[in-house]
N, C-alpha and C positions, 0 to 999 in steps of 0.2 A: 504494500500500500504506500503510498507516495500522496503527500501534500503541497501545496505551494505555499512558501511561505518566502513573503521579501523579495519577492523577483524572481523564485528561480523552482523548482521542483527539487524537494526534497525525501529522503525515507525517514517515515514517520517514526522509527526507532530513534531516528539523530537530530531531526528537528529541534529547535531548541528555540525561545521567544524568553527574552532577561527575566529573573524574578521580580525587577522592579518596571516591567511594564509599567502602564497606567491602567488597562485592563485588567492585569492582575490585582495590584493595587488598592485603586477606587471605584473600579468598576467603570474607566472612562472610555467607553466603544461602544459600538454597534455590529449588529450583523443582521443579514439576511437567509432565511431558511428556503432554500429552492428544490423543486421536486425534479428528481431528473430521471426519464421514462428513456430507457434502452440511451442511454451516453449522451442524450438532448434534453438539454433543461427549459420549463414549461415557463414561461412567462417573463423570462429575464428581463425584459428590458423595464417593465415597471418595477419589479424586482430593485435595478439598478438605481430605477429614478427615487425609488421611498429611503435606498441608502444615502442619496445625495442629501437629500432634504433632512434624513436624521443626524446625517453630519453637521450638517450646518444649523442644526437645532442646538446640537451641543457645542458648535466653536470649532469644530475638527476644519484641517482641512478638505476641498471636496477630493474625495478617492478620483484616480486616475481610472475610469470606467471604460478605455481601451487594455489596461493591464489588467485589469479584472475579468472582463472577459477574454484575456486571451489564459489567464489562472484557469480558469471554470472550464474553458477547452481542453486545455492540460489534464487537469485534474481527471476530466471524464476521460479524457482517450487511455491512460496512461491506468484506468482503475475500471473495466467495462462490468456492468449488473444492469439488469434487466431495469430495478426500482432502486432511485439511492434520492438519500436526502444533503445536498448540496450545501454547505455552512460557506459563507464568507462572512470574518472577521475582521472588524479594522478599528484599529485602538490608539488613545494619545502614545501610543510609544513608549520608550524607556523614558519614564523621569524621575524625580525627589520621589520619598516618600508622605510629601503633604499632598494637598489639592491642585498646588499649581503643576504647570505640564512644565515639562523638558525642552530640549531643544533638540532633540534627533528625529524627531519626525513619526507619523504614523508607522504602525505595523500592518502588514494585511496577509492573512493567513485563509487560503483557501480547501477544506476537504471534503472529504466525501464519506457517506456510509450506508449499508447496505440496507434497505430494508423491507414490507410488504407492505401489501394495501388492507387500509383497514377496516375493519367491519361495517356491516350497512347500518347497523344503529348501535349508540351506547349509552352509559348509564353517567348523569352529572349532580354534582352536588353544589348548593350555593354553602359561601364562605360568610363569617362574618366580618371582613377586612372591606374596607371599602379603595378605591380606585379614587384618585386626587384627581377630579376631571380640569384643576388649574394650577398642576404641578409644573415643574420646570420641564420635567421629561414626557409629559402627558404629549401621546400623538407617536413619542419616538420610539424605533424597537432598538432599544439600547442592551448592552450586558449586564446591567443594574439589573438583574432576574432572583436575587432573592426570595423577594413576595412572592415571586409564581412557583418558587420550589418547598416553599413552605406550605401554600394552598395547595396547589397538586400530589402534595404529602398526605395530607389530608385527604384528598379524592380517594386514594391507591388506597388507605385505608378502611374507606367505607364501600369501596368495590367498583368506586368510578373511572373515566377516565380524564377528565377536565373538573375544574372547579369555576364557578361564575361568580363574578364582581357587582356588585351596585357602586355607585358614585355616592359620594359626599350626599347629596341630595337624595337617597333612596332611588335611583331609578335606574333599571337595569341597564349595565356596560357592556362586558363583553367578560372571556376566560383567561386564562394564564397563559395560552394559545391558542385563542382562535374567536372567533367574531360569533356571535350567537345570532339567530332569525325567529321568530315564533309566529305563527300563523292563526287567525283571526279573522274569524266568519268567511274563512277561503282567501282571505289576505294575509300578505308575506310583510313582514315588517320585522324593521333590526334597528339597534340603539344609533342613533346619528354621532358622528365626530364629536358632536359638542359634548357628547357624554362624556368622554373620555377613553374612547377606546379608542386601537389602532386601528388605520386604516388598513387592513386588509387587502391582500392582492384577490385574492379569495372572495372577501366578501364584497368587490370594488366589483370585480366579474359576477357576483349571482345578481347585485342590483343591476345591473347593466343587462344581463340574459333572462332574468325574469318579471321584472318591472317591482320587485319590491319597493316597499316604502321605506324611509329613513322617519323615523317616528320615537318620541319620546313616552317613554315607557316605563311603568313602576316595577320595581324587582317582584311584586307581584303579582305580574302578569305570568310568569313561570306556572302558576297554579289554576289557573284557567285558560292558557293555550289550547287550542285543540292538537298543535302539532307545535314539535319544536326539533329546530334542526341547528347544528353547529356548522360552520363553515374555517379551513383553512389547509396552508401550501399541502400536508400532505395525509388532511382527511376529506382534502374536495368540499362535499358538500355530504354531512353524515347525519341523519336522524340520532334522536335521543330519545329513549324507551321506557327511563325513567329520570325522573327531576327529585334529590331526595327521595322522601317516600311514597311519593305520588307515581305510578304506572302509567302510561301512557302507550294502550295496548295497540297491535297494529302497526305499531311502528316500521318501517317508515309509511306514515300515513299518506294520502293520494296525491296532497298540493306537494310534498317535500317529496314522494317520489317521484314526479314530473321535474324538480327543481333538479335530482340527482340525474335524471334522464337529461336535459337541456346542458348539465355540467357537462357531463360526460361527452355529448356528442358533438358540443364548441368547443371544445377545452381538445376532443382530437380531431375537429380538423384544422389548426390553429395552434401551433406551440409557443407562437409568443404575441398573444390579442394584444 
């Protein structure tokens, strides 16, 4: 297995990134998760553009998005699977051990890993942590992932596979990964940006292929959905079967399986909409 890291392809046994990164550190980077079907990654270029815009949420330089995709090429040709989930990493770099950054420049580490498609529906849990929908980092998919590995700690433990967020203000956000939809009286509606969740490549494409709405919504509504589906890079568009202790039998119900039928069949003839 071989990564790119810093310009050049490396074996992932020698690879090496300073202990005093800033990613390591403070947590000062970003990255993007991209699905990549037989050596061809599915969406890159909005992929590319949500990295840009999280760089320069946080101050970063903007990534050089001609070496990154020519990483991401590397990377697949050099590691071929059927299904792999595609990581690009780009971080303030080596610097001090306080908040301020260094002077050596970003890091950007590109790999890859193997994995399968996942089930047509699963089981979520809401958290009681709430989501800063007017935090500094609110919007950006930064390395700051603490919170999500705490919440989804919690999921694994009650048998789910995502945990759901409300905002400061009680009204449903999104998960630890991935963009939630709930469907109502045969209408698709998902939390708007202003909530505080990420934009989604994922969920940018089911509003776009199935005319859902951006709607503000009470963490409540979780318990009288008639359907509710998650959206993201490498669950597409999956139904959710139960919410807590509530069943939600039938799953994937008729409006979310028409939503996974319309993913599935744009999403291949189209690898980067």
């Amino acid at each position: 297995m071989k990564i790119w890291l810093d310009g050049g392809l490396q074996d992932i046994e020698s690879a090496r990134v300073s202990v005093f990164d800033h990613g390591l550190t403070v947590g000062d980077g970003i990255f993007e998760t991209v699905k990549a079907v037989d050596g061809r990654p599915f969406a890159l270029t909005r992929h590319l553009d949500r990295m840009t815009r999280s760089a320069r949420g946080l101050g970063l330089p903007d990534p050089d998005l001609d070496e990154v995709r020519r990483a991401c090429a590397a990377v697949l040709d050099t590691n071929p699977m059927p299904l792999g989930r595609l990581r690009i990493t780009y971080t303030g770099g080596h610097g001090p051990l306080g908040s301020d950054r260094g002077e050596h420049g970003p890091t950007l580490v590109v790999a890859l890993g193997e994995t399968t498609r996942r089930p047509d529906s699963t089981a979520v849990i809401t958290v009681p942590w709430a989501r800063n929908e007017r935090g500094a980092l609110t919007g950006l998919k930064t390395t700051s992932y603490a919170e999500n590995v705490v919440a989804l700690s919690r999921a694994h433990q009650q048998g789910a596979s995502e945990a759901l967020f409300g905002n400061t203000v009680g009204q449903l956000c999104e998960g630890t990964g991935s963009n939630v939809f709930v469907v109502l009286d045969g209408e698709i509606h998902t939390p708007p940006l202003s909530s505080g969740c990420l934009a989604g490549v994922t969920r940018a494409l089911t509003v776009e292929w199935t005319g859902a709405k951006e709607t503000d919504l009470p963490l409540d509504v979780l318990e009288r959905a008639d359907e509710v589906f998650l959206t993201s890079t490498l669950r597409d568009v999956q139904a959710v079967h139960r919410v807590d202790g509530r069943e939600l039998p039938g799953a994937p119900g008729p409006v979310t399986a028409k939503a996974m039928r319309i993913f599935d069949e744009r999403s291949g003839d189209d690898l980067d909409p």
